[in-house]
N, C-alpha and C positions, 0 to 999 in steps of 0.2 A: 397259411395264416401269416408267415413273417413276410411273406414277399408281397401281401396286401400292405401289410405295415409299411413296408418301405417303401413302396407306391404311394402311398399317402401319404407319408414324409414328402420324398421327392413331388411330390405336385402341391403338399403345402408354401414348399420351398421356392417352386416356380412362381405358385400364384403370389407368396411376400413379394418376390424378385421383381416381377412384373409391376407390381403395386408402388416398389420405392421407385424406382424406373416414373412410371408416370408423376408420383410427387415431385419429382425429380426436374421434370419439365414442368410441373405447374402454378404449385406453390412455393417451392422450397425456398428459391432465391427471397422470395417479397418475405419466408415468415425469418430467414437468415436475417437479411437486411434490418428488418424490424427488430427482433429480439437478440440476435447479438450483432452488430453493428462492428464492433470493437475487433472479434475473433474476423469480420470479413474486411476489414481495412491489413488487418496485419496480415492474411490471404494475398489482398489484393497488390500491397507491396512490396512483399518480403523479397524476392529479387531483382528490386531496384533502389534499397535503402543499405547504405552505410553505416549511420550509426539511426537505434531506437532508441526515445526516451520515454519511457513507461510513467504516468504519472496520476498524482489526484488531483484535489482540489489546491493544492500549495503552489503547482505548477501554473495556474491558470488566474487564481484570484488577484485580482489590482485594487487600490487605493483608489475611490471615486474622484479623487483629483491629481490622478496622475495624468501628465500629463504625456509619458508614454507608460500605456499599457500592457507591451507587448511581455508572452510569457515568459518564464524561465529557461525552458526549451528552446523558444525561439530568442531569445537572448543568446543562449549558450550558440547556438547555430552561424550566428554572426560571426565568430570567429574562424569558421572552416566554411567560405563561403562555395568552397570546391566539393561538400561533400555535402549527401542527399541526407538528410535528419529527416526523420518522421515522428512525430509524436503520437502516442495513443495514449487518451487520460481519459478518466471517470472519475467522478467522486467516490470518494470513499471507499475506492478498489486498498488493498493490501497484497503483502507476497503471494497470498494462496490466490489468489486470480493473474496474479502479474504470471507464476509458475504455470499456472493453464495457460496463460499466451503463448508464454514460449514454445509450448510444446505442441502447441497447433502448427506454428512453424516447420515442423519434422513432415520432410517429406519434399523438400522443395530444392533444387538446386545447388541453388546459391543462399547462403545465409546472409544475413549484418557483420560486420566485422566486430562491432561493437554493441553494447546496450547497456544506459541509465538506467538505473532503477529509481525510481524513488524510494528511501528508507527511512521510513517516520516512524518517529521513540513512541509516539502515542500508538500507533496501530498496535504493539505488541500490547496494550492494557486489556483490562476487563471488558471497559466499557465497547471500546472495538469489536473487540473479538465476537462480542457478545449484542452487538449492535442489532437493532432491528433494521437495517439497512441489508443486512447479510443472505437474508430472503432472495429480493429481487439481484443481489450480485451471484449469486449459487445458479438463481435460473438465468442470468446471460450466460450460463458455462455449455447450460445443456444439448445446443442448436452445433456448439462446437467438439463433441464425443466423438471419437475414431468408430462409433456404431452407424451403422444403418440408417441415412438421414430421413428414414419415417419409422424409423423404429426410437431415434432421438425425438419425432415429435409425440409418438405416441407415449415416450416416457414423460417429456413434458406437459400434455395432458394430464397425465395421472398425479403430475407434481411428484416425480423419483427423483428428488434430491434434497437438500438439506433445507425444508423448509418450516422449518420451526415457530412456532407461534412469537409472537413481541412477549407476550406474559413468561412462555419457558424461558425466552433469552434473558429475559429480567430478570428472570428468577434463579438462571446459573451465573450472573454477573452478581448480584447480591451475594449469592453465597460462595461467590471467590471473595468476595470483597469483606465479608465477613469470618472463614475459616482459612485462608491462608496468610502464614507467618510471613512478616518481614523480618529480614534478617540484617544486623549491621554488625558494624564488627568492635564496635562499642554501644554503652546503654542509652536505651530508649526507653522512654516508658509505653509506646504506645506498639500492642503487639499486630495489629491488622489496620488495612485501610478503614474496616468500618470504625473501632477504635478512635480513629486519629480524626477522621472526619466529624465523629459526632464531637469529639472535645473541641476541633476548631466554631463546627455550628453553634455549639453554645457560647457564645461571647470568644471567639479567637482573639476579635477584634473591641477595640473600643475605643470613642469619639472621644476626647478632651475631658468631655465633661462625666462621663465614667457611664454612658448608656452603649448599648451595644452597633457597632458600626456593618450594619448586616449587607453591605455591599461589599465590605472587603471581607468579610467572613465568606458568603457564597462564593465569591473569586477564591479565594482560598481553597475552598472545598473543591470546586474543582480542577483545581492543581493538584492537590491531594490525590483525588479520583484517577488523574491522567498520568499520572508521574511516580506514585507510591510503588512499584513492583520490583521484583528482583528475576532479572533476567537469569533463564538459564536452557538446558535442551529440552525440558518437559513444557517451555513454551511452541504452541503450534504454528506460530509465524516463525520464531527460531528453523525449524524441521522445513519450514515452506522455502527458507531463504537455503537451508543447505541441499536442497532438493532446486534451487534454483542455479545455485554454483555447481553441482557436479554436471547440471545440464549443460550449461555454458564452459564448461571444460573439455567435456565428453564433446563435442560438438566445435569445437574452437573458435567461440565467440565472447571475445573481450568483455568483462564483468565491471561496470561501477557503480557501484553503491552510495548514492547520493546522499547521506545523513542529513538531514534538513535542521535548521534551525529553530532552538526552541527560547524560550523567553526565563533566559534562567535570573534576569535580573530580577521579575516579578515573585518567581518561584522565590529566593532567597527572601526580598522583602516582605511578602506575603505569609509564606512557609514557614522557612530558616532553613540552615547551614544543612539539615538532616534530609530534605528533598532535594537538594541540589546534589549533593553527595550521589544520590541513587542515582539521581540521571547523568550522573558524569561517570556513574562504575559501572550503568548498564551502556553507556559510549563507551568506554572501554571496552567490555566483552565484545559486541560488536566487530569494533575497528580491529581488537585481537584474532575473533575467529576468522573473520573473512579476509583480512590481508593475504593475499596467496597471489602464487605466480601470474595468474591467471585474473585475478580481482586487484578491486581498487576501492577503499572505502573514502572517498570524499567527505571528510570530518567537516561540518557546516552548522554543529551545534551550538556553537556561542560565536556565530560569524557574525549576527544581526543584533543590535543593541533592542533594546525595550520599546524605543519609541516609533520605531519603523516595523511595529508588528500593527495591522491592521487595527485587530481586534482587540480591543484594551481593557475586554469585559468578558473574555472565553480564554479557552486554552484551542489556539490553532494556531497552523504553521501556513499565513497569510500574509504576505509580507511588500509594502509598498515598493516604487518603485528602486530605490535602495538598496533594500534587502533583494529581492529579486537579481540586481545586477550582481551582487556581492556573490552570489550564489554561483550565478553564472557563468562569474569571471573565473571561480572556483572549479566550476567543472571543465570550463574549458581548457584551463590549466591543466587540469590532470590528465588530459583527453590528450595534450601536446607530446607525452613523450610516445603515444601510438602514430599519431599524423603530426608529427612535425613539420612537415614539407608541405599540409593545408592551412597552418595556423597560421592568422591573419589577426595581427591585432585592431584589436574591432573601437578601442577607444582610448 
């Protein structure tokens, strides 16, 4: 009876075997291609790139009347025009996808000697975290599983990964937003973001004439929303970024952490003193944890003035062409004491 069992094991094993085998020659490349794109460019150049810069939408977006558009990345690259930059950017990816990149990488020769990251203050909020965006970035991961590449699609068929409805994601971003404390180290009156938010909604704001100015009140609110948190390690992007740096340590690939620019002048006059506070002590923690031998945290939070943010009715890190070079010039800077001997000043 056992040695029937194990016969049938071993010939189910054959018949899998044979089955990823033909997926393998038929489909796989076009459903790779298709559904993760991103994991097959970082495959496809990983030992011919020097430095990666891993990026979202900050990296990419221009100013409909710039007159150059070109991105942050490719900005930065002008300066080491000796050395091969590659960019991979999505929207609205964060560390826990950038950490899946990297580690697709494992296995391949030759590494990057370097890699950007982008690191945006907003990804660590609620609203991110808890994004309904987070769906479709979960299922670009799946095509790229060290499993059995038809054992990865048949998980993705079934949808085995974190696919969460928009109503639950809403409904654990509300109730962050509603049961956890902020904490400052003087008084406040307002003990949660939903607190704070609903006292700005009702009249934060007001016109001259003493009625309610409900354009600078919803702006408000969503500064509130993006910027209200207190960073610490029980956050999940926190854990994704130090799960990014032991990678790049363990591995000996150059870490820099790109802090992108946020719009602290709107924040202050919109807000006050008590949002701006937060985003400059969770920049700190930040620039504290990750400054290491090995890392680089590119501080670019108040590098961009107010008026050279795109968008002058959200909270994004969209930035003309201005901000974009300002940025650039920042990374490349700090790119200079690894390649000295590529840096080319570019203007």
């Amino acid at each position: 009876m056992l040695g029937k069992v194990v016969l049938k094991i071993i010939a189910f094993a054959c018949v899998l075997s044979g089955l990823n085998v033909l997926y393998n020659v038929t489909f796989f490349e076009k459903d790779f291609r298709t559904i993760s794109p991103h994991i097959l460019k970082l495959q496809q150049t990983c030992e011919n790139t020097d430095v990666y810069y891993f990026g979202e939408s900050s990296n990419t977006t221009f100013r409909g009347d710039d007159s150059v558009k070109t991105s942050i990345s490719d900005l930065t690259a002008l300066f080491y025009p000796g050395l091969r930059f590659v960019n991979v950017n999505k929207e609205a990816t964060h560390a826990g996808i950038y950490r899946f990149w990297l580690r697709s990488l494992q296995g391949h020769d030759t590494l990057p000697k370097a890699v950007v990251i982008t690191l945006n203050l907003r990804s660590f909020d609620a609203a991110w975290r808890h994004s309904k965006l987070e769906t479709p970035l979960q299922e670009s991961l799946v095509m790229g599983s060290p499993l059995p590449n038809l054992v990865n699609r048949f998980l993705l068929s079934l949808q085995a990964f974190d696919n969460k409805t928009e109503k639950q994601r809403e409904e654990e971003m509300l109730n962050e937003w509603k049961t956890t404390l902020l904490k400052f180290p003087f008084g406040f009156k307002y003990k949660t973001v939903r607190e704070w938010d609903d006292a700005m909604a009702n009249g934060g704001h007001k016109k001259p004439d003493g009625s309610w100015d409900n354009e600078k009140s919803v702006l408000a609110c969503h500064y509130i929303k993006g910027y209200a948190f207190n960073l610490d390690t029980n956050n999940r992007r926190v854990r994704d970024f130090d799960d990014i740096s032991k990678w790049c340590e363990a591995h000996h690939v150059k870490l820099y952490l790109n802090l992108m620019a946020e719009n602290l002048q709107y924040a202050d006059s919109l807000v006050g003193k008590e949002l701006v506070f937060l985003m400059r002590q969770n920049r700190d923690f930040l620039v504290k944890r990750y400054t290491t031998k090995n890392c680089v945290v590119i501080d670019n939070l108040e590098a961009v003035p107010g008026h050279d943010f795109i968008d002058q009715n959200w909270t994004t890190e969209h930035y003309g062409f201005r901000g974009r070079m300002t940025i650039a010039a920042k990374v490349a800077e700090a790119l200079k004491k690894q390649f000295i001997n590529e840096y080319k000043k570019a203007y």
